[in-house]
Structures are given as structure tokens and as C-alpha cells.
N, C-alpha and C positions, 0 to 999 in steps of 0.2 A: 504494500500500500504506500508506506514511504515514497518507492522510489516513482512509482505511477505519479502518484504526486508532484515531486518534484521534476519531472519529465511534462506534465500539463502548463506548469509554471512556467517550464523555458519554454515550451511554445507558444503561449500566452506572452509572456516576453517578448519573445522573437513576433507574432501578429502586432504589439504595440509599437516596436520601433520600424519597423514595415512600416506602420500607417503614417510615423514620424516624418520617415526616410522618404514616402510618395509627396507627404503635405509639401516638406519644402523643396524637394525636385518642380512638383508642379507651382511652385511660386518663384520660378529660377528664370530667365529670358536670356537663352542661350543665344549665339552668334549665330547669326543668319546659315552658316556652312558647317554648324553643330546641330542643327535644330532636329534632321532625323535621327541622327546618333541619341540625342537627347531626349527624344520619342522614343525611340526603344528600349532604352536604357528603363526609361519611367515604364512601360510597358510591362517590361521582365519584373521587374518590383510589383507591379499590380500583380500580375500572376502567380509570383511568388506569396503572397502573402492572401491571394483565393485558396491556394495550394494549403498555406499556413490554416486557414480556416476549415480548409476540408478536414486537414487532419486533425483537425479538435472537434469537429460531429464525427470522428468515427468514419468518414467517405475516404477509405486509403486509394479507390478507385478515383473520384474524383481527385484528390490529393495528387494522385501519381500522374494526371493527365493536366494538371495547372503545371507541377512541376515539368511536365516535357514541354509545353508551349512557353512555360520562363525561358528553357535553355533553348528552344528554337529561334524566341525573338531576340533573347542575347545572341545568340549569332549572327542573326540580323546585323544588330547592331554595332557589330564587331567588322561586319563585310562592309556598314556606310562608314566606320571608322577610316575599313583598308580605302573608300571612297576618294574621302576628306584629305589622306596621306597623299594618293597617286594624285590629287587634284593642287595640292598646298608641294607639289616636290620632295615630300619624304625621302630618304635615302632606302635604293633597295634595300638593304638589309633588315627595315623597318616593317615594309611592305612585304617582304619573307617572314617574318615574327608572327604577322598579323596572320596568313595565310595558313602556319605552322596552326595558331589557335583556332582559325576558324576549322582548318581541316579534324584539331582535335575534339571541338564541338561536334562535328557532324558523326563523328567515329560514333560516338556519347549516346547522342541523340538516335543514331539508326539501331545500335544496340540495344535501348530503351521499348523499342517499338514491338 
């Protein structure tokens, strides 16, 4: 019972700072050439934290399917990043990093499925 307990509490935690972490993303006015990165980012977080909510009714089913659309639209948001680089002249090596994560998102994500 303990530990149930204390396991509801940290997801109950982790749902409050969620809701913190959305409020003030969505009171942020990003730069014109950030503004999709910045939509998804906010996105991944909304999802995360329905995910968060699933898993406190008990919906490990819904839970586990917020969670695979947080990390699909993080990669999103990861691919307007590699966007913003190839657009602002990133140095390859930057735009290989980026590729390296996105490709190991999608590894993630197809596994998931």
C-alpha cells in the first residue's frame, strides 16, 4: 500500500508540473522561425501529461497510446528543428546529430507499435 501510494503521488506530481510546464510554454511568443518547433514541443507536453492522466484512471491502454503520439510529435518537432538548422546554416555535423535522434525516435516509436 505504501509504495502504491507513493507511486500515485509522483504521478500526480509529474500531471501538476505538466500542467505548469504547458501554462507557461503557451504564454511564450517564440520567433517567427521557432514557432513550429514550438508547437510541437507544446504538443508533446499536452500529450504527455493526457498520457499522465490516463495513467491515474487506470487506462494503461489509453496511457500507452498519449504516450506514443508525445514521442511521434517530439519527432516532429525534432525534424522542424533539423528544418530551422538546414534553413539558419547549421554546421553538418549539427544536422547529423539531429538526424542520428530523429532516426532514434523513429526506431522507438515503430517498436512501440
Amino acid at each position: 500500500k505504501g509504495e502504491r501510494e507513493i507511486g500515485q503521488r509522483i504521478i500526480e506530481q509529474t500531471g501538476s508540473k505538466l500542467m505548469l510546464l504547458i501554462d507557461r510554454m503557451k504564454a511564450l511568443i517564440p520567433p517567427k522561425d521557432l514557432e513550429g518547433y514550438h508547437e510541437k514541443i507544446l504538443e508533446t507536453h499536452e500529450h504527455r501529461k493526457k498520457a499522465n492522466d490516463a495513467f491515474l484512471e487506470g487506462d494503461s491502454d489509453v496511457a500507452s497510446r498519449y504516450s506514443l503520439m508525445s514521442m511521434t510529435v517530439e519527432a516532429e518537432g525534432i525534424e522542424e528543428l533539423r528544418r530551422v538548422y538546414l534553413e539558419k546554416g547549421a554546421p553538418q555535423e549539427g544536422i547529423d546529430a539531429l538526424d542520428n535522434v530523429i532516426a532514434d525516435y523513429m526506431s522507438q516509436i515503430n517498436e512501440a507499435r
